[in-house]
C-alpha positions as a printed NumPy array, in Angstrom:
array([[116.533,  45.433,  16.702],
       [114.695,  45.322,  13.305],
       [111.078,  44.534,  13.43 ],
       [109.857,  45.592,   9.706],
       [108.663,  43.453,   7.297],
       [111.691,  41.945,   5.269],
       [112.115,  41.33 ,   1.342],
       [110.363,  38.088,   1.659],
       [107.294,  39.725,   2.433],
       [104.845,  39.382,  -0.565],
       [101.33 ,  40.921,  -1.186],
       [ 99.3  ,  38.811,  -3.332],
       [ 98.151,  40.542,  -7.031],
       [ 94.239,  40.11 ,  -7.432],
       [ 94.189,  42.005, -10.988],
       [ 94.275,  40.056, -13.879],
       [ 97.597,  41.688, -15.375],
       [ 99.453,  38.584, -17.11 ],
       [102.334,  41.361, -17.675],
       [102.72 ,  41.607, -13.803],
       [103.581,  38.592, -11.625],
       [101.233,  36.909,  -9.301],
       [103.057,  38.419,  -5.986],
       [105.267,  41.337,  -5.578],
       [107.599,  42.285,  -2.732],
       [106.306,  45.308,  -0.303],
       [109.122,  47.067,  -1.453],
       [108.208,  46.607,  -5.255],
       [104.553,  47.328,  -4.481],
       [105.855,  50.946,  -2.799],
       [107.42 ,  51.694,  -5.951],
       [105.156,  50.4  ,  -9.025],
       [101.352,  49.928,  -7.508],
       [ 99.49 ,  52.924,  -8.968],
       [101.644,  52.876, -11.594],
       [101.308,  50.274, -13.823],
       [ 99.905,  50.843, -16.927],
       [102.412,  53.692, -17.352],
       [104.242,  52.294, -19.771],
       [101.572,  51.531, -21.824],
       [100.739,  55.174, -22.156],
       [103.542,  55.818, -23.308],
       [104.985,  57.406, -19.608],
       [107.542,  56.999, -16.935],
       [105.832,  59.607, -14.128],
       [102.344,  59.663, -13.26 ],
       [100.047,  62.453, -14.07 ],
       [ 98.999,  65.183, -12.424],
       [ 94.992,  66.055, -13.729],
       [ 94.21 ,  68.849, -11.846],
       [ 90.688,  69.448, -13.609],
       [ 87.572,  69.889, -11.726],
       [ 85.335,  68.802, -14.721],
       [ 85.331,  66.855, -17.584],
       [ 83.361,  67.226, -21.019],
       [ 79.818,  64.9  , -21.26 ],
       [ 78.782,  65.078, -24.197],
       [ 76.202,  62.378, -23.764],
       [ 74.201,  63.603, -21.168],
       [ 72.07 ,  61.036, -20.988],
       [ 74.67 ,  58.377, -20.711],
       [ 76.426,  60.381, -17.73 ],
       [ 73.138,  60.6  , -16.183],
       [ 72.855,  56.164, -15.737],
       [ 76.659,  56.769, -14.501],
       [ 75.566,  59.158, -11.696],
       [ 72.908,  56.84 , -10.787],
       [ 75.162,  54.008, -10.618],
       [ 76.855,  55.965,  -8.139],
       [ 74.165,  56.938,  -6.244],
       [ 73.538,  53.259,  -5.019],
       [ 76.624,  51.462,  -4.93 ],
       [ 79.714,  54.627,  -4.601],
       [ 81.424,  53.233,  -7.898],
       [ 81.994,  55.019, -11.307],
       [ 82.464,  52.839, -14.269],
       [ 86.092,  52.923, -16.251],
       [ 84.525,  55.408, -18.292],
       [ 85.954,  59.209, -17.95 ],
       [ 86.02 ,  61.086, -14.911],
       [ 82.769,  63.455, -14.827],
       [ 83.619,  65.952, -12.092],
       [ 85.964,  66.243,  -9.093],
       [ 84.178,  65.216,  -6.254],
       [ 83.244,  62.107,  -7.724],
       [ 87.08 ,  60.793,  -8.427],
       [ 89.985,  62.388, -10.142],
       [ 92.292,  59.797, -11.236],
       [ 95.535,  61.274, -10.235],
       [ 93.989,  60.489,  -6.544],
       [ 92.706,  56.895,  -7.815],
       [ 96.394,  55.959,  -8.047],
       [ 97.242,  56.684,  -4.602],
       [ 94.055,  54.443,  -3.891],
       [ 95.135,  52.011,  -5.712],
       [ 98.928,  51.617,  -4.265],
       [ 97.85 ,  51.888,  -0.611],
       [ 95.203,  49.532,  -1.197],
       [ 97.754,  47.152,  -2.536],
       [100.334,  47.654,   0.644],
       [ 97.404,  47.067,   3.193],
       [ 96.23 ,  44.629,   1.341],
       [ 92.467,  45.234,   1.232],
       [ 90.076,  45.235,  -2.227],
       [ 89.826,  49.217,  -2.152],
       [ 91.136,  52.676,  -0.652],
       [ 89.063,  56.316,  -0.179],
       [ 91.422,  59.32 ,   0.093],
       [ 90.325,  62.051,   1.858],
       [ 91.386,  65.888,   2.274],
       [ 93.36 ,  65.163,   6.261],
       [ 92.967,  62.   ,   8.143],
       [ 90.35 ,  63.579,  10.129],
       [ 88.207,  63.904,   7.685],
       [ 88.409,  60.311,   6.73 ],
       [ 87.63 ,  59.056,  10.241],
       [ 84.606,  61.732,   9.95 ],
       [ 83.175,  60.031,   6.684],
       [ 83.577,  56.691,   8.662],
       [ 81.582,  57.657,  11.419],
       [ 78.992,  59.387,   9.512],
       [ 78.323,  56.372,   7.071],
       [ 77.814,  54.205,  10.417],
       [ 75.589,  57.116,  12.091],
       [ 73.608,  57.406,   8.585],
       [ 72.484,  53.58 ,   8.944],
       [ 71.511,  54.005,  12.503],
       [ 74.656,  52.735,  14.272],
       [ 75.507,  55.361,  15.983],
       [ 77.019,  54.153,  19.066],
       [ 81.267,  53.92 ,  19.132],
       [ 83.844,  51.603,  21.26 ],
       [ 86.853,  52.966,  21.304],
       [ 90.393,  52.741,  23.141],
       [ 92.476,  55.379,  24.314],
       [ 94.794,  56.835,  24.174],
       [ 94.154,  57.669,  20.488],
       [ 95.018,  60.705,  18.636],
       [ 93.823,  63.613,  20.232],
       [ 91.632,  64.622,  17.578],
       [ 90.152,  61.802,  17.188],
       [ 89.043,  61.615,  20.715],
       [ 87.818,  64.707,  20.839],
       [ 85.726,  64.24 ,  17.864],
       [ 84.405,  61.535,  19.57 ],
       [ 84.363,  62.681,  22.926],
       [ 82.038,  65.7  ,  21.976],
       [ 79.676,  63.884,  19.989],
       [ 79.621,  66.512,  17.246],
       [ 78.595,  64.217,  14.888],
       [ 75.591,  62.555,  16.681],
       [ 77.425,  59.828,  17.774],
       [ 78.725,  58.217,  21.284],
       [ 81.383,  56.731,  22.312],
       [ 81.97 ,  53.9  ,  25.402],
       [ 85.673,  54.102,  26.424],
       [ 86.982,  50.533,  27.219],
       [ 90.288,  48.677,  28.121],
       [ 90.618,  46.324,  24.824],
       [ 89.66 ,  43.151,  27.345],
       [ 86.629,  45.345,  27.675],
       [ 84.867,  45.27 ,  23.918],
       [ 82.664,  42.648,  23.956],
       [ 81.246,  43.795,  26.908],
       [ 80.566,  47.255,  25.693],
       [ 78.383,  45.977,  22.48 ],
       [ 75.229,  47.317,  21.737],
       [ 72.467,  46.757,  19.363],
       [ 73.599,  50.299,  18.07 ],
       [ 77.005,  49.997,  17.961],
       [ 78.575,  50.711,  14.189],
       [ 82.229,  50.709,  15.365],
       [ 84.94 ,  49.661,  16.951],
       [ 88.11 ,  51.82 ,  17.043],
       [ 91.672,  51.452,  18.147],
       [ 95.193,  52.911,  17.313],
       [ 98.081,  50.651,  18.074],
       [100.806,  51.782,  18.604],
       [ 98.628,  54.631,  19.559],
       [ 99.246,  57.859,  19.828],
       [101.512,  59.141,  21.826],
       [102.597,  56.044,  24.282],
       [102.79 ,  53.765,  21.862],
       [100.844,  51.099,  23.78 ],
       [ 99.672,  48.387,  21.306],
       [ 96.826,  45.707,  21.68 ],
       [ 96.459,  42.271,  20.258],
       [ 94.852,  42.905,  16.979],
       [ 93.59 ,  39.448,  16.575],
       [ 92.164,  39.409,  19.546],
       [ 90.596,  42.781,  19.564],
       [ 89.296,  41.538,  16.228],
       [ 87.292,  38.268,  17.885],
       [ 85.939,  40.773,  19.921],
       [ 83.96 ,  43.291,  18.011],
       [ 82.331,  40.035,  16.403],
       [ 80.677,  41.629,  13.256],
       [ 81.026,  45.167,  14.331],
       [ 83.601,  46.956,  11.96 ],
       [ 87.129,  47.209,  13.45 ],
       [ 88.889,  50.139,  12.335],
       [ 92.745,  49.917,  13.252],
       [ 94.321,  53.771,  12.958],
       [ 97.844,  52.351,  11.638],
       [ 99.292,  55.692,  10.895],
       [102.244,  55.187,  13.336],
       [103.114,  51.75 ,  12.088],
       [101.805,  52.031,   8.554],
       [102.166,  48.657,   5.904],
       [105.579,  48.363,   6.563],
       [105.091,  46.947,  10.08 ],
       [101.976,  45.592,  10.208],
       [ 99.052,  45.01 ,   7.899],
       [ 95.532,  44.809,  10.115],
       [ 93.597,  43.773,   7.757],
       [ 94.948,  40.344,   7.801],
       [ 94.232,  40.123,  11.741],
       [ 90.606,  40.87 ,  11.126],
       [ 90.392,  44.306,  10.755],
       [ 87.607,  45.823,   8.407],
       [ 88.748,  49.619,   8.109],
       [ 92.405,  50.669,   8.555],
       [ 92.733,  54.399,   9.068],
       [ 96.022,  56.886,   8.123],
       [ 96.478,  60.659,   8.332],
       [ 98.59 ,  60.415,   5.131],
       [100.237,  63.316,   6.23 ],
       [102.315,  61.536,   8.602],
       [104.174,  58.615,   6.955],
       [102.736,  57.92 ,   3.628],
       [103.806,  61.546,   2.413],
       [106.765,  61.603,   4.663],
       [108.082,  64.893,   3.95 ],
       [105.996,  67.811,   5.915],
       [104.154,  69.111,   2.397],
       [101.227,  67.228,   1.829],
       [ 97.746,  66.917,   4.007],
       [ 95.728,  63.619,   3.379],
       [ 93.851,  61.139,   5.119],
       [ 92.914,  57.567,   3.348],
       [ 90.738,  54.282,   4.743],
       [ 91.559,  50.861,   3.092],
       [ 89.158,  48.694,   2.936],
       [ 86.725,  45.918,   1.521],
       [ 85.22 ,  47.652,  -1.75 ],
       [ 81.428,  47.609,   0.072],
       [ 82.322,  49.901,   2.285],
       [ 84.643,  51.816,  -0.164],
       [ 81.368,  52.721,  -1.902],
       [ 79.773,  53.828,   0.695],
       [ 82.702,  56.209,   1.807],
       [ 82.906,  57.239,  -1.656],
       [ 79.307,  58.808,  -1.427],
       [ 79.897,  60.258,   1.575],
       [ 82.913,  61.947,   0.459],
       [ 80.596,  63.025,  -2.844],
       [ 78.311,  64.39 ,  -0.496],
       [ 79.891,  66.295,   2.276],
       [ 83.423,  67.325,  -0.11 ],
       [ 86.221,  65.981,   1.6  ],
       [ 88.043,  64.994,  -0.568],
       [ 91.793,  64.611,  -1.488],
       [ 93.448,  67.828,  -3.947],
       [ 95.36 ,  66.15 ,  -7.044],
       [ 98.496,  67.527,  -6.279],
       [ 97.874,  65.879,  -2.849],
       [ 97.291,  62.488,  -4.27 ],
       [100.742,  62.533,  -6.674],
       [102.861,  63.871,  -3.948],
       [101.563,  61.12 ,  -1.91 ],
       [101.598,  58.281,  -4.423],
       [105.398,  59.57 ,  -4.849],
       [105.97 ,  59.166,  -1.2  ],
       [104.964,  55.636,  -1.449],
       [107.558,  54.809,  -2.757],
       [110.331,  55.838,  -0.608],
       [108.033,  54.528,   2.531],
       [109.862,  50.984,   2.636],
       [113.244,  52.861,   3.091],
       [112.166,  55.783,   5.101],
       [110.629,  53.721,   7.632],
       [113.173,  50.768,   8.095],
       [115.928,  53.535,   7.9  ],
       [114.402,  55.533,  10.787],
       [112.995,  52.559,  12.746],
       [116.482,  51.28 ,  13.301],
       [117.675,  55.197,  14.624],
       [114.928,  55.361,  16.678],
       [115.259,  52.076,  18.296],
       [119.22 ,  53.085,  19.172],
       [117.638,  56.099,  20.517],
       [115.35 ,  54.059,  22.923],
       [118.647,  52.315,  24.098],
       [120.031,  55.332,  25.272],
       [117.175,  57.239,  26.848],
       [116.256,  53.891,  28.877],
       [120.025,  54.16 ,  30.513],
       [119.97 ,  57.973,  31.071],
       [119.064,  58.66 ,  34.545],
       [117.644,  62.292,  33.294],
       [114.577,  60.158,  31.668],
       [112.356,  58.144,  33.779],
       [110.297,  56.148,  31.748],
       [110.461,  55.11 ,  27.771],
       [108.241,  53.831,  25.326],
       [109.03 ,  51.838,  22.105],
       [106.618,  49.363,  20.173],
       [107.513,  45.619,  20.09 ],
       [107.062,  46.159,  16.469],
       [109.474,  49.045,  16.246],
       [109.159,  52.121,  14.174],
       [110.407,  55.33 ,  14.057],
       [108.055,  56.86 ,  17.394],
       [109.736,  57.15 ,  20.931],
       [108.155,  58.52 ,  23.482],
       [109.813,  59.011,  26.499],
       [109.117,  60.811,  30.337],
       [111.971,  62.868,  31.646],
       [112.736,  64.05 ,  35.566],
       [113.132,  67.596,  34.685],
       [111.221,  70.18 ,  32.707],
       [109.88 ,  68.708,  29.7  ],
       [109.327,  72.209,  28.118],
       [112.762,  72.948,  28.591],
       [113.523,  69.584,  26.12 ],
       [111.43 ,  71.039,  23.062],
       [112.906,  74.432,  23.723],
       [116.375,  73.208,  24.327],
       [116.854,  71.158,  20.758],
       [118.026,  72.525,  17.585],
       [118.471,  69.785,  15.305],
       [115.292,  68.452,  16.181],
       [112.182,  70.845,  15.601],
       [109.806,  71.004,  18.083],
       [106.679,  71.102,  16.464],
       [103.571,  68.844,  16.367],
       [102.689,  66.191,  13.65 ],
       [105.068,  63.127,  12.489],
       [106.517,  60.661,   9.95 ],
       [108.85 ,  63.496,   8.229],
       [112.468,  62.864,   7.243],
       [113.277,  65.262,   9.409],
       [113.198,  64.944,  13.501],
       [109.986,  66.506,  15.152],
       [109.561,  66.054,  19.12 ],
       [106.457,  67.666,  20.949],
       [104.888,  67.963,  24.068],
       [101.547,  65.863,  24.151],
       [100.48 ,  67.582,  27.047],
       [100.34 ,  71.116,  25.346],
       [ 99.736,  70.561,  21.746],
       [ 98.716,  67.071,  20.247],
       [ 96.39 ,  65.884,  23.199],
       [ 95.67 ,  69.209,  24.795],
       [ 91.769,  69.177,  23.514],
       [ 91.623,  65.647,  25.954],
       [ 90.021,  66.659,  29.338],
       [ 92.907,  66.331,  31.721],
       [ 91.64 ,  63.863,  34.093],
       [ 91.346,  61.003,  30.707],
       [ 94.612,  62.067,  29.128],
       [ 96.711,  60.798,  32.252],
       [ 94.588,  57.687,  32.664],
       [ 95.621,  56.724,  29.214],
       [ 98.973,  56.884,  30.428],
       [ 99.658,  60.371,  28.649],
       [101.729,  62.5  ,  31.679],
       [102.722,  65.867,  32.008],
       [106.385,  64.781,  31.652],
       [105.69 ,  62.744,  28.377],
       [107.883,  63.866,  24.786],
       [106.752,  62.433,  21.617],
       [109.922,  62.25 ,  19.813],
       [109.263,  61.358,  15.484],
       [113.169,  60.118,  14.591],
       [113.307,  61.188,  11.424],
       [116.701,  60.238,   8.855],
       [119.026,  62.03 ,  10.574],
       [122.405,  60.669,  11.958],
       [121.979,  58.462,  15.136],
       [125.468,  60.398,  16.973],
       [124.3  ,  63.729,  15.725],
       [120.233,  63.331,  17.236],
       [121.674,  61.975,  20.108],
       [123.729,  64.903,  20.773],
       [120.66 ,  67.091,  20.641],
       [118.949,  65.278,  22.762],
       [121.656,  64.872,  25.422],
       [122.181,  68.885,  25.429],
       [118.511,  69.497,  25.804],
       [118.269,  67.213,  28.591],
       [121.079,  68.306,  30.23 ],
       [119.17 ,  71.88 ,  30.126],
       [116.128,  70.146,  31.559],
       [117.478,  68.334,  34.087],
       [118.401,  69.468,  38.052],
       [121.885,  69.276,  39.016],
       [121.947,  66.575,  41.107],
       [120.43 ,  64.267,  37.843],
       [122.762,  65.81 ,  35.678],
       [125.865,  65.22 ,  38.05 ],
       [124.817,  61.559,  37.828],
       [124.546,  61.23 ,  33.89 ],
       [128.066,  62.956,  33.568],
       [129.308,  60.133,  36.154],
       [127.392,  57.722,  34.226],
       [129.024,  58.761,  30.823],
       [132.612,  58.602,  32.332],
       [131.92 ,  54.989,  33.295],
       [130.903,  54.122,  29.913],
       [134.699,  55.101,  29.124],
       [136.398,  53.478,  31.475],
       [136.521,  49.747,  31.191],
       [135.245,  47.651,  34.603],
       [133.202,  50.336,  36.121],
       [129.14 ,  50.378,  36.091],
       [127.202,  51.152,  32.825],
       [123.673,  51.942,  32.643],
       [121.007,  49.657,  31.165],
       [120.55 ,  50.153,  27.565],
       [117.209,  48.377,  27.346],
       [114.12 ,  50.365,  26.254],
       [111.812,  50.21 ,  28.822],
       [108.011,  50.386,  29.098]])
């Protein structure tokens, strides 16, 4: 089952860079966008500027750059003048997940909550305050809108739902597909039609570029906790928003303003993990699609989820204790967050979605017997094993009697086999 994008898969170049061809594979995108006027300087690895300030000596030239800032959230190619208003170590990154999603411009921010925060408050600052949303989304995301902390509210809706829910005051539309942690995903195209000219902002952090771009089904923001994926490795915190450059200035003043923004070590070890994220994500996407295959025929797991577009998330509902699962593995760490090289599985329920109220988290599907497994790059046989022992701890006798009959079967030719097909 391979649903990623394939080498054929080319992302138009809108800079005028006669050096560079006109289109470049995803793949060659992960590894040079951000990068490529290194040469030219005389380099092979990008930069690391960790300074907070630079040196103006004209004072009264930086002083028409700042106001240039002030009304449209873009510094000139001139130098950098302090670190809230750009660093250009973090620019890079900007630049190269711009050019995988395929929008003008991208504003990095410090975690991906505090991007979707900078969102919400540039729509609440010009009086559109009001939210649609879909759940289930991250669970800190809908608690931040749940609460209203930030002045705004939100109308849950089923995606058929949107239209209906406009309002003269309504800034935003917001869904996650495949949302987190079911994995259920909505049409994007037609969720698009829907918000009209309300903003659509598409959190893609479980699918990121390689499976799907939503900006090219009409999205107008497109949302990652860069932690997850796009860093890949469990050592960098980041959040980023592509977008059209319009509304990339106005984030970028509203990072300027309220300081969220993105450390320069942050931004190169995330511009590094660019690179890889092509490999990582095909790589794990195809173990974590075998894995499906074989929790869908265990009869210790009652339910699974895995995207039509694939990826690297399972989640999965099991007959016995689920808190037995995440403290039976030991290949797999049980431990919240994602996209690492390494396995993580968690219980929603208790960690990622505990701040939902309990009553919405099992309407959107999320139950008490729900594991979020992230399939990192790991042998298939090896997470498998894990898995089967943990369930096996989980599990009442009379279910585990039944998988042991199930797994004899599978080695003797002409008896019955369970289904391998993910279900859900």
């Amino acid at each position: 089952m391979d649903h990623t994008t394939d080498h054929t898969d080319h992302i138009t170049d809108h800079q005028d860079d006669v050096a560079r061809p006109r289109t470049r594979a995803l793949a060659t995108e992960a590894v040079h966008a951000g990068r490529d006027d290194l040469a030219a300087l005389g380099l092979h690895a990008p930069p690391i500027d960790l300074s907070t300030t630079y040196p103006s000596a004209d004072s009264r030239a930086e002083a028409a750059r700042i106001d240039a800032f002030a009304a449209d959230g873009v510094l000139d190619d001139g130098p950098p003048v302090y670190g809230r208003l750009g660093n250009p170590t973090v620019a890079r990154f900007e630049t190269a997940l711009a050019r995988l999603e395929g929008t003008d411009a991208a504003v990095a921010f410090a975690s991906g909550m505090a991007a979707l925060t900078a969102v919400l408050l540039v729509r609440r600052s010009a009086g559109l305050g009001h939210v649609v949303a879909v759940r289930p989304l991250y669970g800190c995301s809908d608690h931040l809108l749940d609460t209203g902390v930030l002045g705004t509210e939100v109308t849950w809706v089923d995606p058929a739902g949107i239209a209906d829910a406009m309002r003269p005051d309504t800034g935003l539309v917001l869904v996650e597909s495949p949302a987190n942690p079911t994995l259920a995903e909505v049409d994007l195209r037609a969720v698009a039609h829907g918000c009209g000219t309300v903003p659509l902002l598409v959190d893609n952090t479980f699918a990121t570029p390689v499976l799907q771009r939503p900006a090219q089904s009409g999205a107008r923001l497109v949302l990652h906790s860069a932690t997850k994926y796009l860093g890949g490795h469990g050592d960098v915190l980041g959040g980023v928003v592509a977008c059209d450059e319009a509304f990339a200035g106005q984030l970028r003043k509203m990072r300027f303003a309220t300081g969220g923004v993105l450390h320069p070590l942050a931004g190169y070890l995330l511009l590094r993990g660019l690179a890889t994220l092509p490999v990582r994500v095909r790589a794990a996407s195809a173990t974590a699609a075998e894995l499906a295959s074989r929790l869908a025929g265990d009869p210790r797991v009652t339910r699974v989820h895995y995207p039509r577009i694939g990826g690297a998330m399972v989640a999965f509902e099991v007959a016995g204790d689920p808190h037995a699962v995440t403290a039976g593995v030991r290949l797999i760490t049980p431990a919240v967050s994602l996209g690492s090289v390494d396995s993580l599985i968690q219980h929603p329920a208790s960690i990622s979605h505990r701040v939902v109220a309990a009553g919405d988290r099992r309407a959107a599907g999320v139950s008490d017997r729900l594991l979020r497994l992230s399939v990192g790059l790991e042998d298939v046989d090896d997470l498998w094993a894990d898995l089967d022992r943990a369930l096996g701890a989980a599990t009442p006798r009379t279910l585990a009697a039944c998988s042991n009959h199930a797994k004899q079967d599978e080695t003797n030719p002409g008896t019955a086999s369970s289904s391998t097909s993910p279900a859900g």
